[in-house]
N, C-alpha and C positions, 0 to 999 in steps of 0.2 A: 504494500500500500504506500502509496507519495503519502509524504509528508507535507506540511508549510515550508520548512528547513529546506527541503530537497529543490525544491522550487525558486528559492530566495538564493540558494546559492547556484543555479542555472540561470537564473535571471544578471545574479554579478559574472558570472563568467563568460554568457553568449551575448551579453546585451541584448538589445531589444529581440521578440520574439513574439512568430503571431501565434491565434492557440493552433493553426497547426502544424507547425513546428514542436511547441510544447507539448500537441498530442503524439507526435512521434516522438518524442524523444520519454513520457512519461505512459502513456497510455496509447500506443501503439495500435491493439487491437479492439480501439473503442469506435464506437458508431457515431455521428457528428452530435446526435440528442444526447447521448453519455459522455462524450469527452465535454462539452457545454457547461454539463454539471459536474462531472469532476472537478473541472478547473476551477465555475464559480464557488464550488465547496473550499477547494483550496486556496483559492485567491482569498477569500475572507477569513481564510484561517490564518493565512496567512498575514494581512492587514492590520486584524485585531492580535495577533502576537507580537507586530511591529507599535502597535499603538497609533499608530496615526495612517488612513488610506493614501497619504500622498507619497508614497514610500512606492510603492507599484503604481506607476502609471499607464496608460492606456489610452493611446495617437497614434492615429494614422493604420488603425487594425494590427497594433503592434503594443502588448506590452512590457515594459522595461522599468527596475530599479531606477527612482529618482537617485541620479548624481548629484542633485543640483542641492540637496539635503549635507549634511553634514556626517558623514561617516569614515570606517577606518575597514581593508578588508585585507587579512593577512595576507592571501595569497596576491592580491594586487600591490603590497610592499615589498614580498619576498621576491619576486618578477623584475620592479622598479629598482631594487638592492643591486639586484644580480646584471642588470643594464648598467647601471653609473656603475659597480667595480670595473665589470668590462672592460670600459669606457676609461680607467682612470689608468693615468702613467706617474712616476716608475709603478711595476708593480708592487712592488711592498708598499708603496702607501695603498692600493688597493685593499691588505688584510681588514681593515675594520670595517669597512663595507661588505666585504665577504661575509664576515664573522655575525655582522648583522642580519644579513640576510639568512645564514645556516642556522643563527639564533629562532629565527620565525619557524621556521620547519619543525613543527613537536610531534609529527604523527604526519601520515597515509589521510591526502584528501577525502573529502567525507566517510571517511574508514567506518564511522558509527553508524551509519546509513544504512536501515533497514531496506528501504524502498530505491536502492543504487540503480542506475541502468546502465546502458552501456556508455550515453557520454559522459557520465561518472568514471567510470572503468577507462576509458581514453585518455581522459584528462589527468587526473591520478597519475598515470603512466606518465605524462609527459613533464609533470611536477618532479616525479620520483626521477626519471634524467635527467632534470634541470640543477635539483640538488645535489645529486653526485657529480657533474660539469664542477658546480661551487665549491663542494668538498674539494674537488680537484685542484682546482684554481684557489685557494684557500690555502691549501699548503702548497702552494707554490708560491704564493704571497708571502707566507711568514716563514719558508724558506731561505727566499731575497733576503728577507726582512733579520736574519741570523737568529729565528725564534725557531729549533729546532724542536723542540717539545710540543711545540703549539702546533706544527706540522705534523707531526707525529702521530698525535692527537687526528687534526684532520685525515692524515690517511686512514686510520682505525676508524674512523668512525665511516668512511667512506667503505671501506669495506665490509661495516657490518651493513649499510646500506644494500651492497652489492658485492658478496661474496665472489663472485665469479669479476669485479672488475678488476683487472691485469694492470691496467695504468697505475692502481692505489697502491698494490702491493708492491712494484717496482720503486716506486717512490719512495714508499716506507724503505723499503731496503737500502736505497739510498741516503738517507736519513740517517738508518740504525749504524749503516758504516762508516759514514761523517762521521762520528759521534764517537766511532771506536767502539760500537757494539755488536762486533762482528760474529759475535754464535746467535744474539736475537735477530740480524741480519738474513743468519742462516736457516735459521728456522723457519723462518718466514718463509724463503724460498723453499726450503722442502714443502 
């Protein structure tokens, strides 16, 4: 079953959207008189758990989350983080942009999402590569940066991210034998 949540956060992520877009993406196998109601069920649940109707608006056979409100939405920081480190040179002054950005990341896009579908499932996906990009780029920043622990760190965590990612573990290994820890080095490689 959708939720209000599942909706609200489809609506910050696709922007605007008519219902039949949100019918495919939420209720797929619904007839045009049940998707109608679905949606008005949910849009009002939606509304009154936001507190105020101007929050979803509805123009032009399209609705979309008011911007124009005052709000904060993680995954719209953690995106905006990971653009300006990018963006910034040398890179070690990139780290604290980094760091900010991996900071945001506590968990798997709507992971508690009873009613997920697949452009939940897509998106998710493309979240979970965006942060392992960052862990990557993170300790290559406090690398530069001679914060070798702090890299360290970043690659670990990059690879409990993604056990299978090659680029993390080589890094770390790099790292561990800077450092002169060349049996944790080793280990790692075995």
């Amino acid at each position: 079953d959708v939720c209000s949540s599942d909706l609200l956060f489809y609506l910050l992520t696709h922007g605007p959207a008519t219902r039949e877009q949100i019918g495919l993406a939420f209720w797929p196998d619904a007839a045009p008189e049940q998707l109608r109601r679905n949606l008005g069920v949910t849009l009002h649940h939606l509304r009154k758990a936001l507190g105020n109707p101007e929050w979803v608006l509805f123009a032009d056979d399209q609705y979309a989350f008011n911007r124009a409100l005052p709000y904060w939405y993680d995954v719209e920081s953690f995106t905006s983080l990971c653009q300006q480190a990018q963006a910034t040179t040398p890179l070690a002054q990139s780290a604290s942009l980094w760091q900010q950005a991996v900071d945001l990341y506590t968990g798997d896009f709507m992971a508690d999402s009873v009613g997920s579908s697949d452009w939940c499932f897509a998106y998710r996906e493309r979240l979970a590569q965006q942060l392992e990009r960052a862990l990557l780029a993170l300790g290559q920043a406090y690398r530069a940066a001679g914060a070798d622990e702090a890299a360290i760190d970043s690659y670990r965590r990059a690879i409990a991210q993604d056990p299978y990612l090659e680029a993390a573990y080589r890094e770390l290994m790099h790292c561990l034998a800077a450092k002169g820890e060349r049996g944790q080095a080793l280990r790692v490689y075995n």
